[in-house]
C-alpha positions as CSV (number, residue, x, y, z in Angstrom):
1,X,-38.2,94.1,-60.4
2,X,-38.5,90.3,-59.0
3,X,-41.0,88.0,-61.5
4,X,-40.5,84.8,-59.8
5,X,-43.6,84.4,-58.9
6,X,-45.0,84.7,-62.6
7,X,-42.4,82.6,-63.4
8,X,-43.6,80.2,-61.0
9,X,-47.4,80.5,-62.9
10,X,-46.4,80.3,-65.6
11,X,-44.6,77.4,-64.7
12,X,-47.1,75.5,-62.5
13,X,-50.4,76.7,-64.2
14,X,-50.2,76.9,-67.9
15,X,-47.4,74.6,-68.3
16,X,-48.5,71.9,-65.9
17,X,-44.6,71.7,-64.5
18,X,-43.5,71.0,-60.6
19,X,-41.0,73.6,-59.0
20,X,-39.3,73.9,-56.0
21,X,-38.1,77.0,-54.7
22,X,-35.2,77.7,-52.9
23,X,-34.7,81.1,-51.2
24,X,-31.4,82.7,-51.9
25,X,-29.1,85.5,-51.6
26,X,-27.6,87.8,-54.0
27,X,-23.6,88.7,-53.1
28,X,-23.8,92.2,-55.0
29,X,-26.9,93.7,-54.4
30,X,-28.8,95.6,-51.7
31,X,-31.9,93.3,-52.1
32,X,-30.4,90.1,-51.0
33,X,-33.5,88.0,-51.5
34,X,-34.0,86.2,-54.7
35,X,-36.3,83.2,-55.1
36,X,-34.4,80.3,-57.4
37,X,-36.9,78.4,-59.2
38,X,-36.0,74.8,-59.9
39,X,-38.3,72.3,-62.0
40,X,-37.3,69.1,-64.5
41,X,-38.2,69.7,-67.7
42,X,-37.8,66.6,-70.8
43,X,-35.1,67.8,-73.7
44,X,-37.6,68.3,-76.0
45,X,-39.8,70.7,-73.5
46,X,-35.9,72.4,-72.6
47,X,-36.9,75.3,-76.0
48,X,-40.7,75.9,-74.8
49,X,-39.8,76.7,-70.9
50,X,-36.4,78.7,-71.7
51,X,-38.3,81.3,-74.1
52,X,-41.9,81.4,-71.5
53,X,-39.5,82.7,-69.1
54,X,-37.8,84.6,-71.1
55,X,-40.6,86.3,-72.6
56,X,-41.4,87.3,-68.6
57,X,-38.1,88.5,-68.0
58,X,-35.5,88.6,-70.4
59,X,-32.6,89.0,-68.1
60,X,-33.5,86.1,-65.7
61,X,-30.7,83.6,-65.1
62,X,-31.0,79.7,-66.6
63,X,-29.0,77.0,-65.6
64,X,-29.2,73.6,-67.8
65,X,-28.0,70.5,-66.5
66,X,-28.1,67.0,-68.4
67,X,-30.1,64.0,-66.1
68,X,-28.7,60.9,-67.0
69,X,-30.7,59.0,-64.3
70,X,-34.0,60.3,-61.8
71,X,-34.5,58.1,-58.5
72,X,-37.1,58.9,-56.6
73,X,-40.4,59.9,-58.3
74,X,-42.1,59.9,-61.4
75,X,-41.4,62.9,-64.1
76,X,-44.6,63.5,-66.6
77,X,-46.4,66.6,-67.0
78,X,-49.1,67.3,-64.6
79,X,-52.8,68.1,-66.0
80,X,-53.5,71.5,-66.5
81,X,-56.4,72.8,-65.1
């Protein structure tokens, strides 16, 4: 069962993050569409996000990367609504 989409809420609405999706394909599977969810997210938010979208789905897929330097825009936390 896809929860990208409540990922992306949960993401965007009660967390006040920015995401871009990408649309992908799975290699194994019959359902070849699967939405990848990117956002930036500070070190000490990095805890917070990882268990919200693990609470949503426990098996979903998180890939961490270090950012030693951003060009090109501004990172801080949008206001929530």
């Amino acid at each position: 069962m896809e929860k990208s989409e409540e990922i992306r809420k949960k993401l965007t609405q009660d967390l006040g993050k920015g995401v871009t999706i990408y649309k992908g394909k799975r290699g194994y599977s019959n359902n070849n569409n699967q939405d990848i969810i990117f956002t930036i997210v500070t070190r000490l938010e990095s805890l917070k996000v990882k268990n919200e979208i693990l609470a949503i789905d426990q098996n979903a897929v998180i890939i961490e990367q270090g950012v030693k330097a951003v060009h090109g825009g501004i990172l801080k936390k949008r206001p929530l609504h």
